[in-house]
Residue frames as a rotation matrix with the C-alpha (Angstrom) as fourth column:
UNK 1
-0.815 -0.521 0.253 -3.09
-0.023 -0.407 -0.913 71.37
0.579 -0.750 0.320 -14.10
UNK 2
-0.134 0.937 0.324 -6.79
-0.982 -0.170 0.085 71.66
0.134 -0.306 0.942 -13.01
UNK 3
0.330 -0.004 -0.944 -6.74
-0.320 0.940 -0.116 67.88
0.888 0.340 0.309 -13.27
UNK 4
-0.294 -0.721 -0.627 -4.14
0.427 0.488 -0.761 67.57
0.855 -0.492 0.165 -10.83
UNK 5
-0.959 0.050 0.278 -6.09
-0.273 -0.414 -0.868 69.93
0.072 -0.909 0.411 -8.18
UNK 6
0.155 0.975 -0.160 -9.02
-0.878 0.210 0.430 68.55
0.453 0.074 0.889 -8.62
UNK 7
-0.088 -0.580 -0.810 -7.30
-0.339 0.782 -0.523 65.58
0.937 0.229 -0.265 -7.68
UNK 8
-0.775 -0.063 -0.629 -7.50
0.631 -0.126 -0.765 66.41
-0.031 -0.990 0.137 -3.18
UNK 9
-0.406 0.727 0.554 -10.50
-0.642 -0.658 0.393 68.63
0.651 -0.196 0.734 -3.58
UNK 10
0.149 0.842 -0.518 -12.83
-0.184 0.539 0.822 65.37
0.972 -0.027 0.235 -2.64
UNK 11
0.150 -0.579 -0.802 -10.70
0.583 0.707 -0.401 64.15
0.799 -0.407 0.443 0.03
UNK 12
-0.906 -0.044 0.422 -10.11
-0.250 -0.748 -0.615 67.77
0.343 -0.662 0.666 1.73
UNK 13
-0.349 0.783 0.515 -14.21
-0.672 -0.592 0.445 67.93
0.653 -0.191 0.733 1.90
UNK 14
0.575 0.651 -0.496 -14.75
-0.148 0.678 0.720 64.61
0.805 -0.340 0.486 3.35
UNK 15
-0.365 -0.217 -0.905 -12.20
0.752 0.505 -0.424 65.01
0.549 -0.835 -0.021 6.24
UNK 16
-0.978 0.194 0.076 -14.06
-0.206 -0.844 -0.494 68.43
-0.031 -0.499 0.866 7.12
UNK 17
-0.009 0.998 0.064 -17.42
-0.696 -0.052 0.716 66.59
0.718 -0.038 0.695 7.00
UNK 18
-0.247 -0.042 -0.968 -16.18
0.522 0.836 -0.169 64.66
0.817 -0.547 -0.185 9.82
UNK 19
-0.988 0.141 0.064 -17.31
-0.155 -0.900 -0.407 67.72
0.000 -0.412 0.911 11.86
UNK 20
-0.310 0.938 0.157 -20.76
-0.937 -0.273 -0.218 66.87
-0.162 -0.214 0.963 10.97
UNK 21
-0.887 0.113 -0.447 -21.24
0.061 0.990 0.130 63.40
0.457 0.088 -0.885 11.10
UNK 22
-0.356 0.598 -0.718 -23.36
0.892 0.447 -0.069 63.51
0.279 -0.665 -0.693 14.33
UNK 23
-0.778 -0.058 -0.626 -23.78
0.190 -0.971 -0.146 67.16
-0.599 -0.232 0.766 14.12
UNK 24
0.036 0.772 -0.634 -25.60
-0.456 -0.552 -0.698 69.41
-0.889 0.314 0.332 11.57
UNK 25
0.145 0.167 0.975 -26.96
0.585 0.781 -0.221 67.08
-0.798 0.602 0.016 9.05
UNK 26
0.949 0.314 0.008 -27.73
0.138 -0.393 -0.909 69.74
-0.283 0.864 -0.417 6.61
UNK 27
0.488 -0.760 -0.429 -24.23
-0.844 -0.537 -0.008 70.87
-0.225 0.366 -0.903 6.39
UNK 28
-0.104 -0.044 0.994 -23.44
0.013 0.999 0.045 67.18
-0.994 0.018 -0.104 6.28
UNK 29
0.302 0.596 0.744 -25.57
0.670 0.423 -0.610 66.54
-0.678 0.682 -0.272 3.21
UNK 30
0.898 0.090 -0.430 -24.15
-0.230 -0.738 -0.634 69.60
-0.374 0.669 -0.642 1.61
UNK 31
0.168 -0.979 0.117 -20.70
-0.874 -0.093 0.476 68.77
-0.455 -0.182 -0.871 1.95
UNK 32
-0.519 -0.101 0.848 -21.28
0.247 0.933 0.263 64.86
-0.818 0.346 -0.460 0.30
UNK 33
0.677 0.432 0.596 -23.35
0.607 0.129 -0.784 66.51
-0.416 0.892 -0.175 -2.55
UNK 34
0.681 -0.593 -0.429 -20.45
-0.685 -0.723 -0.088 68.86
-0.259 0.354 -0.899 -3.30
UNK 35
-0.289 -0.957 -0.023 -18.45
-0.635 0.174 0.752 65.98
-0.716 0.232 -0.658 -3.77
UNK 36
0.166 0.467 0.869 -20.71
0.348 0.797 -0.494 63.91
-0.923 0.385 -0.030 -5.70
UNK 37
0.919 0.271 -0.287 -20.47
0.065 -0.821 -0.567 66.99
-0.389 0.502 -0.772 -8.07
UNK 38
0.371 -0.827 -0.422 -16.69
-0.926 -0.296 -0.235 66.96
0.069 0.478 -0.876 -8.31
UNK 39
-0.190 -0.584 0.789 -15.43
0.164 0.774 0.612 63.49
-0.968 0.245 -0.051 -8.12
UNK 40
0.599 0.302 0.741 -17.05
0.572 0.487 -0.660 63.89
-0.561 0.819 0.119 -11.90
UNK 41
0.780 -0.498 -0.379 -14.22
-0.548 -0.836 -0.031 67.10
-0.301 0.232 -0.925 -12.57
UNK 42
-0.049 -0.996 0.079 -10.78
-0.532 0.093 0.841 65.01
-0.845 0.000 -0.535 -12.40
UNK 43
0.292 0.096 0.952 -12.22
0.594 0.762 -0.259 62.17
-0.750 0.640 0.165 -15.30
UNK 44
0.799 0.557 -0.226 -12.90
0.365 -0.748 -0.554 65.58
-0.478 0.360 -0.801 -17.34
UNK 45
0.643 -0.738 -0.207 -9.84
-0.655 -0.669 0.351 67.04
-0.397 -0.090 -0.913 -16.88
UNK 46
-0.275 -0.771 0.574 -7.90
-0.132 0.622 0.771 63.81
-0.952 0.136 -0.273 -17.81
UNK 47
0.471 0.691 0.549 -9.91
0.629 0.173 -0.758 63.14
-0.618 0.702 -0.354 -20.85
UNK 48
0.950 0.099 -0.295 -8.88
-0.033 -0.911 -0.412 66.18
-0.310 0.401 -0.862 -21.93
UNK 49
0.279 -0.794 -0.540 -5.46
-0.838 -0.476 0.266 66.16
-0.468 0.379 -0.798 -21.92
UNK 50
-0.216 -0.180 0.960 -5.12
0.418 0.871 0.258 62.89
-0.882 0.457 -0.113 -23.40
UNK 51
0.535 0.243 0.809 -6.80
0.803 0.150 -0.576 64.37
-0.261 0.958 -0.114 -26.45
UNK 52
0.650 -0.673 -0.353 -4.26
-0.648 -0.733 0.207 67.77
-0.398 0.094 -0.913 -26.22
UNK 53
0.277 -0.655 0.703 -1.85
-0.442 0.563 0.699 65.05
-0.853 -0.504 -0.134 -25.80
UNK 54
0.031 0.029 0.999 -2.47
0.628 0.777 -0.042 62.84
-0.777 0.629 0.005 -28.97
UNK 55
0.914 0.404 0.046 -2.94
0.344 -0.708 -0.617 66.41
-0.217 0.579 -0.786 -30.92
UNK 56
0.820 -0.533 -0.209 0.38
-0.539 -0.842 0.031 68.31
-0.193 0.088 -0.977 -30.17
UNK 57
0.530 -0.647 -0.549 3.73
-0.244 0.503 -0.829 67.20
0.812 0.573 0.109 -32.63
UNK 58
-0.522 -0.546 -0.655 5.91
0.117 0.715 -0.689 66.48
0.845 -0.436 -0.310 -29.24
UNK 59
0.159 0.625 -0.765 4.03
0.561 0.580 0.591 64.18
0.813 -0.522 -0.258 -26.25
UNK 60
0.001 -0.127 0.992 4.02
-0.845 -0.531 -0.067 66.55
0.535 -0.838 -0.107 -23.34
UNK 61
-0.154 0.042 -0.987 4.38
0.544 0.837 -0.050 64.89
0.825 -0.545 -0.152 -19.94
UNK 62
0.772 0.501 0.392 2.63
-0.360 -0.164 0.919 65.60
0.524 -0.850 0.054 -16.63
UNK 63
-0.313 -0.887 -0.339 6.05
-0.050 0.372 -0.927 64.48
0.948 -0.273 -0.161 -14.57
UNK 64
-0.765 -0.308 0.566 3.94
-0.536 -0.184 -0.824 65.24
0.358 -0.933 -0.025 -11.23
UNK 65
-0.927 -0.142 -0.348 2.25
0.005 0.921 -0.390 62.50
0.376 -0.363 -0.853 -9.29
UNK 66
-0.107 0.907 0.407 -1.51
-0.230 -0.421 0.877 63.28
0.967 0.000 0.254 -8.78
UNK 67
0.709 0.390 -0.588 -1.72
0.447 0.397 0.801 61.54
0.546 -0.831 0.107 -5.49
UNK 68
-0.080 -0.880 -0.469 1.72
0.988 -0.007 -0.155 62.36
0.133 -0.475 0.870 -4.24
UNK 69
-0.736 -0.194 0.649 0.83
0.158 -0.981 -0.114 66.21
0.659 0.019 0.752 -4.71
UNK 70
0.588 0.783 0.201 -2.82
-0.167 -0.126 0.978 65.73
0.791 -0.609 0.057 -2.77
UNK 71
0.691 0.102 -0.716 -0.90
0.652 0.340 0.678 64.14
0.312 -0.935 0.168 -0.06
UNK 72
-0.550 -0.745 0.378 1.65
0.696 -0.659 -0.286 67.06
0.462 0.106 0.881 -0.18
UNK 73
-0.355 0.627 0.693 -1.71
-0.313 -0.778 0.544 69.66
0.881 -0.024 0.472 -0.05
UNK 74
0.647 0.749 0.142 -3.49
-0.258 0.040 0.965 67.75
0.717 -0.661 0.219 2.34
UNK 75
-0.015 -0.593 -0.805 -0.31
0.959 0.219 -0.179 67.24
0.282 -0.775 0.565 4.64
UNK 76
-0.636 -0.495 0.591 0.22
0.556 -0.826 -0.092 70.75
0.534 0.270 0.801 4.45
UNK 77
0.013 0.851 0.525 -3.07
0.164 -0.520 0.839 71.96
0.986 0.075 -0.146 5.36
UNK 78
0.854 0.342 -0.393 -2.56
0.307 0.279 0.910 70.12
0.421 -0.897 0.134 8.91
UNK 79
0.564 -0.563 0.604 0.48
-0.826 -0.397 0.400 72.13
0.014 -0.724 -0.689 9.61
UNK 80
0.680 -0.537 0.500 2.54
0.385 0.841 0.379 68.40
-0.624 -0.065 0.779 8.82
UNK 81
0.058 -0.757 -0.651 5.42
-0.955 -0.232 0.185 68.72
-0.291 0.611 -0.736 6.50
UNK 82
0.955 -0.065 0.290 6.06
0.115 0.980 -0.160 64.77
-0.274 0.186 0.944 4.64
UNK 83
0.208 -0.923 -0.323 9.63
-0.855 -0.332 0.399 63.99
-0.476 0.193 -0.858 3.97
């Protein structure tokens, strides 16, 4: 589940560092080292359940769409609805 939010974390921060392109650098530079930091979370998280996965007597399945939920979260945020 963490996997699967982790998933729009990166994406949220880099359209709210469009705010500081040409603006405040520092907050800039924070915002792209926070993501350097988590792009390295979702591998983690997947990793993981793969070995849950191969462990437990019947194959679970993830049935929801990592991308398709980010673009769900990040529609959402902007007040859009997707249909």
């Amino acid at each position: 589940m963490f996997g699967l939010a982790e998933r729009f974390v990166n994406a949220k921060f880099l359209e709210i560092s469009r705010d500081h392109w040409l603006g405040d650098q520092t907050k800039l530079e924070s915002l792209i080292r926070f993501c350097d930091k988590e792009i390295k979370h979702p591998e983690i998280f997947w990793q993981i359940k793969r070995m849950m996965g191969a462990q437990m007597a019947l194959r679970h399945q993830f049935l929801a769409d990592p991308n398709d939920v980010a673009r769900e979260v990040l529609g959402n945020a902007h007040g859009r609805r997707r249909r």
